[in-house]
C-alpha positions in Angstrom: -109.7 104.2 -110.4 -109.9 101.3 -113.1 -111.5 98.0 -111.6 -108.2 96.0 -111.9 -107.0 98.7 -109.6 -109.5 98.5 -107.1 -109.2 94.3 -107.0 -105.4 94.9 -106.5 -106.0 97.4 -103.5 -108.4 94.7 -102.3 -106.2 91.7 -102.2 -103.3 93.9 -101.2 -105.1 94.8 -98.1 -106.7 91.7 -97.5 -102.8 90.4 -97.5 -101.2 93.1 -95.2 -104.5 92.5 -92.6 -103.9 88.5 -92.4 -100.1 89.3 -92.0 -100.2 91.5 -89.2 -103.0 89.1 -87.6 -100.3 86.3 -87.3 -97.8 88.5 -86.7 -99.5 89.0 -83.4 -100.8 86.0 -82.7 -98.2 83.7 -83.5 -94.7 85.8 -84.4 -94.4 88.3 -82.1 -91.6 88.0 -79.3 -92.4 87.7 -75.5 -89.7 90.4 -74.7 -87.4 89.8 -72.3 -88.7 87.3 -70.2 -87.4 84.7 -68.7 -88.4 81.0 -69.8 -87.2 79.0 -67.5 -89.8 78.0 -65.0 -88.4 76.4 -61.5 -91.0 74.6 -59.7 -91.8 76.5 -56.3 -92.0 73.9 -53.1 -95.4 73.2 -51.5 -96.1 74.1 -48.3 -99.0 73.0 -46.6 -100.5 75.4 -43.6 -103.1 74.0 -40.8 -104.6 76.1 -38.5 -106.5 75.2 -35.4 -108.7 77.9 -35.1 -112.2 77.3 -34.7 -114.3 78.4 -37.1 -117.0 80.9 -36.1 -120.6 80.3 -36.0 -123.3 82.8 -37.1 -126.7 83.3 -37.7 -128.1 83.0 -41.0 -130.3 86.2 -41.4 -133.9 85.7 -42.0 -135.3 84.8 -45.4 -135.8 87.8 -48.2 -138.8 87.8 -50.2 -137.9 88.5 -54.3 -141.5 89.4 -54.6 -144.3 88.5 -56.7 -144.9 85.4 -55.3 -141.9 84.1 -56.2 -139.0 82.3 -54.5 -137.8 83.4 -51.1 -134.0 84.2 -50.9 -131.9 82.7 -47.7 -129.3 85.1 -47.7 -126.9 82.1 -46.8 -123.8 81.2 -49.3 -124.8 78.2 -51.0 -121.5 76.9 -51.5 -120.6 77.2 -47.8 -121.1 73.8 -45.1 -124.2 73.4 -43.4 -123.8 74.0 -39.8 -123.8 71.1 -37.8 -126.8 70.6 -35.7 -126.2 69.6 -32.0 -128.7 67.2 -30.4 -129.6 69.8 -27.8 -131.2 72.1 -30.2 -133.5 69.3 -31.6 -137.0 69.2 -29.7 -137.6 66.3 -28.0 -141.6 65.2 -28.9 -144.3 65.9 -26.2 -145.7 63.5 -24.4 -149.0 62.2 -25.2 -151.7 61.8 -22.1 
């Protein structure tokens, strides 16, 4: 195979790879689908159901000294603390 050969083979591929590249990117059809996009009502939906409350399980060691895992979601609410779970202080004599 003579060099010019080879360079043509080369930019001929080069060619046929960028055209089927944005042929299906850009070019190629959706199928049969519709396009026509209705909006869709909002509903909103409130429940009165309490929520539950648990009991956060007790801290996990990760071992070598290092942090100590909840267990608890982070992303969930705290739990609201009543005022009969906080210890009133002793009195002094």
């Amino acid at each position: 195979m003579s060099p010019n050969d080879r360079r043509a083979l080369i930019i001929l591929g080069s060619v046929l790879g960028i055209a089927i590249v944005v042929w299906f990117l850009f070019l190629r059809g959706g199928g049969d689908e519709a396009t026509d996009v209705s909006p869709v009502p909002v509903t909103s939906v409130t429940s009165s159901v309490p929520a539950a409350t648990t009991t956060a399980p007790p801290p996990v060691s990760s071992g070598g000294g290092g942090p100590v895992l909840s267990g608890r979601d982070p992303f969930s609410p705290l739990p609201a603390i009543s005022p009969s779970a906080v210890p009133s202080p002793s009195p002094t004599l």
